[in-house]
N, C-alpha and C positions, 0 to 999 in steps of 0.2 A: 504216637507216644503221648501219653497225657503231659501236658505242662508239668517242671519239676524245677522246685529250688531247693537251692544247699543255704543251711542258715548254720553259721560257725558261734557258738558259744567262749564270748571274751571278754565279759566285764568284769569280773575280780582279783582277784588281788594276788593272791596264791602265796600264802601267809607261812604257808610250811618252806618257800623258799627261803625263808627269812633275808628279802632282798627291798630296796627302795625302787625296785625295777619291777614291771608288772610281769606274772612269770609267763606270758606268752611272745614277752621280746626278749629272752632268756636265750641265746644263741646254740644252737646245734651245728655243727660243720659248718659255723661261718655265715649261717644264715637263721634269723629270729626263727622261733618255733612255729611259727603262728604260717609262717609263708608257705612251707611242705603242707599247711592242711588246704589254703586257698589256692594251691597248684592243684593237688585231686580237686576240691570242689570246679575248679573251672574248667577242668578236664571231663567232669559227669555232666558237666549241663553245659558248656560252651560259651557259658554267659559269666556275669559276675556275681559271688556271692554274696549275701547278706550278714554282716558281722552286729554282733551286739558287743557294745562297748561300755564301760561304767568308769570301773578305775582305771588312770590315767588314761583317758580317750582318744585326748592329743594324741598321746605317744603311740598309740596305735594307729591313729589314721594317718600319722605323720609319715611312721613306718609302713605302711601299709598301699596310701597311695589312693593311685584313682583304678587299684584292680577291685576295688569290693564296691558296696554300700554299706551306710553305717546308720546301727540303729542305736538309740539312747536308752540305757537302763538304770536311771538316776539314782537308786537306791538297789543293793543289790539282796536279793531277797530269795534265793536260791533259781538252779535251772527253772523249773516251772513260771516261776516272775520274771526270768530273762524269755521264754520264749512267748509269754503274753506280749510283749512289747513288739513282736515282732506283728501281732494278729493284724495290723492296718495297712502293713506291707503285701501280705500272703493271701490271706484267706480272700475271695472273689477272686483271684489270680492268676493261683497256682492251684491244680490237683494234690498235689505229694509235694512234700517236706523232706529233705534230710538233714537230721540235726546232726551235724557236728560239734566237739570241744577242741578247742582251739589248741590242745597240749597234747595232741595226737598225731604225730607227725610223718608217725611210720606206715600210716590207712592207705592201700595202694587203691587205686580210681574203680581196678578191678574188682574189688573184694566190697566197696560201696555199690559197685553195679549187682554185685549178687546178692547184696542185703535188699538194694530195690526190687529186684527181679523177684526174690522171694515173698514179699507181700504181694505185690501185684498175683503171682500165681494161685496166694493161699486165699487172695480176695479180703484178705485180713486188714484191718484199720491203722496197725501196725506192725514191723519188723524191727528186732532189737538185734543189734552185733553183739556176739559172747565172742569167750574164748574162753578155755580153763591153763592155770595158772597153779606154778606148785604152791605160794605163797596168796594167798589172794586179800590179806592185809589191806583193811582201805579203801578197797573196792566193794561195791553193791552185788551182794549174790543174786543167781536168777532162780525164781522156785519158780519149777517146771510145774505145767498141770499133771493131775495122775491119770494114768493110761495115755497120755499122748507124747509122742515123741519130738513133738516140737513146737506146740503150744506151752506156751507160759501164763501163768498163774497170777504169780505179781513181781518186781523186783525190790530186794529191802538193804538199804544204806546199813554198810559195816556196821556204823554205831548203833543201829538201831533195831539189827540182829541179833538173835538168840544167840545161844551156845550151839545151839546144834545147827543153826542156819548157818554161822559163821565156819560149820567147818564143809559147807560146800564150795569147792574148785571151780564152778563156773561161775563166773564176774560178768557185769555187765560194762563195755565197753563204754557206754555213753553215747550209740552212735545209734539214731534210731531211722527211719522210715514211715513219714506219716501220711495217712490219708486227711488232707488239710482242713476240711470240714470235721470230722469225727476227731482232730487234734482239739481245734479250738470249741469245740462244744466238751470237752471232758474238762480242760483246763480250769475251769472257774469251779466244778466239783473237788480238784484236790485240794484239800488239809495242809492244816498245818501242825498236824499234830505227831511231832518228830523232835529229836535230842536241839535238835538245831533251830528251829521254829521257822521252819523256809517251806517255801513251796518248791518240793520236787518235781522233776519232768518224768522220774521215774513212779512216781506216785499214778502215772496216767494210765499206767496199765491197770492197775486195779480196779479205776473207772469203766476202764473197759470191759473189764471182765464179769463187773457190776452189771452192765448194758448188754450182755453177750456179745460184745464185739471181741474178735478174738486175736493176740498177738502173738506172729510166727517167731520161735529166736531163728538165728544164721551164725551159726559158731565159722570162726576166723580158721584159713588154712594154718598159721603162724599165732601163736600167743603174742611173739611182740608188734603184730600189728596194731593188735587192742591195746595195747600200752600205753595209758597218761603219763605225766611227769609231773608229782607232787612234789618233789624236791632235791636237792644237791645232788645225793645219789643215784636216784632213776634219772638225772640230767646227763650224768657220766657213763650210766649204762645204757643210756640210750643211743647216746654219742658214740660209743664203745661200737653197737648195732649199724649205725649210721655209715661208723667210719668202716668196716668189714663191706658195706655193702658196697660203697664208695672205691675201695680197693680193688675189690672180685667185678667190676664192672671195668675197670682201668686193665686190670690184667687179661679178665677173658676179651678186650680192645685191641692185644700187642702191647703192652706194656710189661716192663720186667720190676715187680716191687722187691728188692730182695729181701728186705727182712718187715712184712706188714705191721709186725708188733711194735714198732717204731718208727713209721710212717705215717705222716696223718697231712690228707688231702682235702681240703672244702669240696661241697659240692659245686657243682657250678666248671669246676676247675677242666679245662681240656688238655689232655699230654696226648701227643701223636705216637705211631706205630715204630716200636723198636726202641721208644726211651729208655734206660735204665735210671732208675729212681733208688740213690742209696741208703743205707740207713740213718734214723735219727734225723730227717728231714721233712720242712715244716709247707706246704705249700697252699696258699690259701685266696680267697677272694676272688677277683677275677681273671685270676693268672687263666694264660693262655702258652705252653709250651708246645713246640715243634715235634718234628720225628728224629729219629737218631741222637738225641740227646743224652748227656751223661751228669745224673744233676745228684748232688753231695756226693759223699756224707757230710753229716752236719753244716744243713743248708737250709735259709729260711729264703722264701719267697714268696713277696704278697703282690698282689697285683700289677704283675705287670706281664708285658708281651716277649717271650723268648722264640727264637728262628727253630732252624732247624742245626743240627750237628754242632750246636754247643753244649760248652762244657763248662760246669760252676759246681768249684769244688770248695767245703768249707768257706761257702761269703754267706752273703747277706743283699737280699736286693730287692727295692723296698720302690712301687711306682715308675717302675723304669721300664725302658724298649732295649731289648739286646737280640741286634741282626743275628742271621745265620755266621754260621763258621768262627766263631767269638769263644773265646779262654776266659774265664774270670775263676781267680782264685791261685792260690789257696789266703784266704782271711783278705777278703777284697767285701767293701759295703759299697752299694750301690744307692747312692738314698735318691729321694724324688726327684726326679727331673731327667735323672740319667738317659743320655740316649746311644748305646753303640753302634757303631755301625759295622758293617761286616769283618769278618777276620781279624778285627784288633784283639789284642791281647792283653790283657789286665791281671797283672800280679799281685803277688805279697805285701798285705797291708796298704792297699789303694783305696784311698776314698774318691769316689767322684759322688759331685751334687749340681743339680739343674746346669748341664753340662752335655755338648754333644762332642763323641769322640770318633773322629772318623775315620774308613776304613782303611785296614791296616795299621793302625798306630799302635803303640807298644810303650805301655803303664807297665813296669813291671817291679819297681821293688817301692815301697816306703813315699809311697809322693800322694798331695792335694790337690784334685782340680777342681774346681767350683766357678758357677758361674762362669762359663768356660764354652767358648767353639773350636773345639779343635780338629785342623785337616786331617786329611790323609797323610800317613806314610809320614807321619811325626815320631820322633824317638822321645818319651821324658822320662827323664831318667832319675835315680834315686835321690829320694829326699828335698826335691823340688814343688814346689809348692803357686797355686796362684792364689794370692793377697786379697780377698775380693771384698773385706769388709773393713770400711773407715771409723766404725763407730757407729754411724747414723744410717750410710746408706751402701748397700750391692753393688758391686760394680763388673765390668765384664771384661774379661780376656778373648783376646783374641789370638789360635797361634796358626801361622795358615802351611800350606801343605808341605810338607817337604822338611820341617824346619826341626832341629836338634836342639833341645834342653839337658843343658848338663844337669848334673848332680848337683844338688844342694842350691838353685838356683829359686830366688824368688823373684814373681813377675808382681809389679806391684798396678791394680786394675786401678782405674783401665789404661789398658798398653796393648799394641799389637807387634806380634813378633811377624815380619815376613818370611813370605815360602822361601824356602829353602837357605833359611839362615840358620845361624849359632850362636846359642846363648852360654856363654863361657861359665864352666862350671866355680860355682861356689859368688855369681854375680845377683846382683839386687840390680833389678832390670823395672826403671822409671818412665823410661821415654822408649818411643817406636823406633822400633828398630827393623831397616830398609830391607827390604829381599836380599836374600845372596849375601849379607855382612856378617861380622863377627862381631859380637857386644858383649864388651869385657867390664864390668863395674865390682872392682874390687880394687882393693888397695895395692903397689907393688911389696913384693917381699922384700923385708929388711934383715937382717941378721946381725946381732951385737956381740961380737965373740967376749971370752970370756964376763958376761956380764952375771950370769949366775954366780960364779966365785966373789963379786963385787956385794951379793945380798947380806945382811946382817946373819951371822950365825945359827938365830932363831930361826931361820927359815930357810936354812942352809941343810940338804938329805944327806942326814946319815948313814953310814956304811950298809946298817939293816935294810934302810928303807932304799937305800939305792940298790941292795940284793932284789928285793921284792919289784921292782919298776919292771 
């Protein structure tokens, strides 16, 4: 197989996003746009590809990592002036070229293998990816040569098309196939002489054509694989595409989505065999969910690790580990830190934060646990709360196995409650308190009879309001 690199078009700006964000880290399912095309290209050649970078470069390489190399396009001056930059990288190298743009997300490795395949067979200097499109607004039409059925002519930029060119349906993808020598000897032949004043990469057909060298098109199985994303709306409908495909791969898995129209999953994301996934449910980044799970409705979950045969209904759970056999919810947050451990049960209005609760324990109505170890086979019970911030600095709880929190109890950090003790409800709990005791900090009850009748009048209930009590 001849030598072959992928080279991803990414230096500009993407002006129709109207964004301070460059539109190739413009996220699709959780992940910047730009990464779905560097997965195909690494996948066609096994290697790393080649990215040009302009505007915000940092922010690309930053995002991007040590899967590419990067090339500089200090002035951005259209395709054609981004893949000259590339000529000291490629040419003596590489055989073949594939240009990539960096806003094409949906290009499967496949459909790139048979745009290669097709030059190579046609012996052709180039291969262009089409697809036809009911709208094709914006996009470069391809004029086919006359008499051949897959020879092209030239390809010509929307704005720079006729009336009659503009109403042909086949678009140029922007995805080409080059033979690396006959690339860069054509390049320094295209013009500038376009609405835009840039050197087109699309202009290099017509060099060729010039040259008799001749360019096969490979029309796409799917229009939306050729699909860029100029802006807000093609980012939603692509998303839209992304998330269907995302779904139909979870389901035909073992998974049960019941209502897809209101489900939306990252890629990346893994649910095991037999999950049911409810509606209006957000699940994203690099969550990793079990089998047999029962997960919303109205349920957001980002990154974090869930078992198996749990259930989290209406919460929120944000950076956390929750073992197998685990309840969370209904209206239960889970923020960073959270660690459950097996079979505990977590109710109504529970927040835990950087916090391990261990197995078996039972959160079930109205309570805080923060910075927080807690054993096994702990009861806390409603409206209890651990104290963990002075102002300045964290502090931590400890409550160890066995041990029962009443209601309405604050443990003020750091304290450690021993195994298998009792913290008396409605107590403000300062000091450790020994295994096996009872710790009672509340006032004794007093009672002052008749002292109501004793208040000034003004503040004495009237008939009315003593009906309504």
């Amino acid at each position: 197989m001849a030598s072959l690199a992928v080279l991803i078009l990414a230096a500009g700006q993407g002006t129709r996003m109207k964004s301070d964000r460059i539109k190739v880290l413009h996220e699709l399912s959780g992940r910047p746009m730009i990464d779905y095309v560097i997965e195909t290209a690494s996948l066609i050649t096994g290697s790393k590809p080649f990215i040009v970078v302009g505007y915000q470069a940092d922010a690309v390489r930053q995002s991007t990592g040590n899967r590419a190399h990067f090339i500089l396009q200090e002035e951005q001056k259209g395709t054609g002036h981004a893949v000259m930059q590339a000529e000291p990288y490629l040419k003596g190298r590489f055989d073949e070229v594939v240009v990539l743009y960096g806003d094409c997300p949906l290009l499967s490795p496949k459909t790139v293998a048979d745009l290669i395949d097709a030059r190579r067979r046609a012996g052709a200097g180039c291969s262009v990816l089409t697809t036809e499109v009911d709208d094709p607004s914006g996009y470069g039409r391809v004029i086919r040569s006359p008499g051949s059925c897959d020879r092209v002519a030239r390809i010509v930029e929307h704005k720079d098309a006729t009336r009659e060119e503009r109403a042909i349906r086949e678009i140029n993808t922007g995805v080409y196939c080059f033979d690396t020598d006959v690339l860069f000897s054509a390049l320094p032949q295209v013009s500038l002489r376009n609405v835009q004043g840039e050197f087109y990469i699309t202009d290099a057909v017509s060099v060729f054509a010039s040259q008799g060298i001749s360019t096969v098109a490979c029309k796409t199985p799917s229009p939306e694989e050729g699909l860029g994303i100029n802006d807000r709306r093609a980012l939603a409908d692509m998303a839209a595409i992304m998330r269907k495909r995302i779904l139909d791969s979870l389901m035909l898995s073992g998974v049960t989505i019941e209502d897809p129209r209101t489900t939306y999953i990252d890629a990346g994301v893994t649910v095991g065999m037999d999950t049911i996934v409810r509606p209006n449910t957000f699940i994203s980044g690099s969550t990793r969910i079990g089998r047999g799970c029962v997960i919303g409705p109205e349920t957001i979950i980002e990154d974090s690790i869930i078992g198996d045969n749990v259930k989290v209904i209406v919460s929120v759970v944000e950076q956390s580990s929750v073992e197998s056999d685990v309840s969370i919810g209904p209206f239960s947050h889970l923020r960073p830190g959270a660690d459950i451990r097996g079979q505990a049960e977590i109710g109504n209005y529970v927040e835990i934060k950087n916090s391990v609760i261990g197995t078996g324990t039972k959160a079930h109505h109205h309570c805080y646990i923060g910075d927080a170890t807690v054993g096994k086979g702990v009861n806390y019970s409603a409206g209890a709360i651990t104290v963990n911030y002075d102002g300045k600095r964290k502090h931590r709880t400890v409550i160890e196995d066995g041990a029962f929190i009443g209601c309405n109890v604050n443990l003020i950090a750091p304290v450690t409650i021993g195994a298998g003790s009792f913290a008396a409800a409605g107590s403000t709990i300062t000091d450790e308190v020994p295994p096996d005791a009872l710790a009672i900090a509340r006032e004794r009850q007093t009672n002052k009879e008749g002292w109501a009748l004793k208040r000034p009048k003004q503040f004495q209930a009237g008939p009315d309001e003593q009906k309504n009590k």
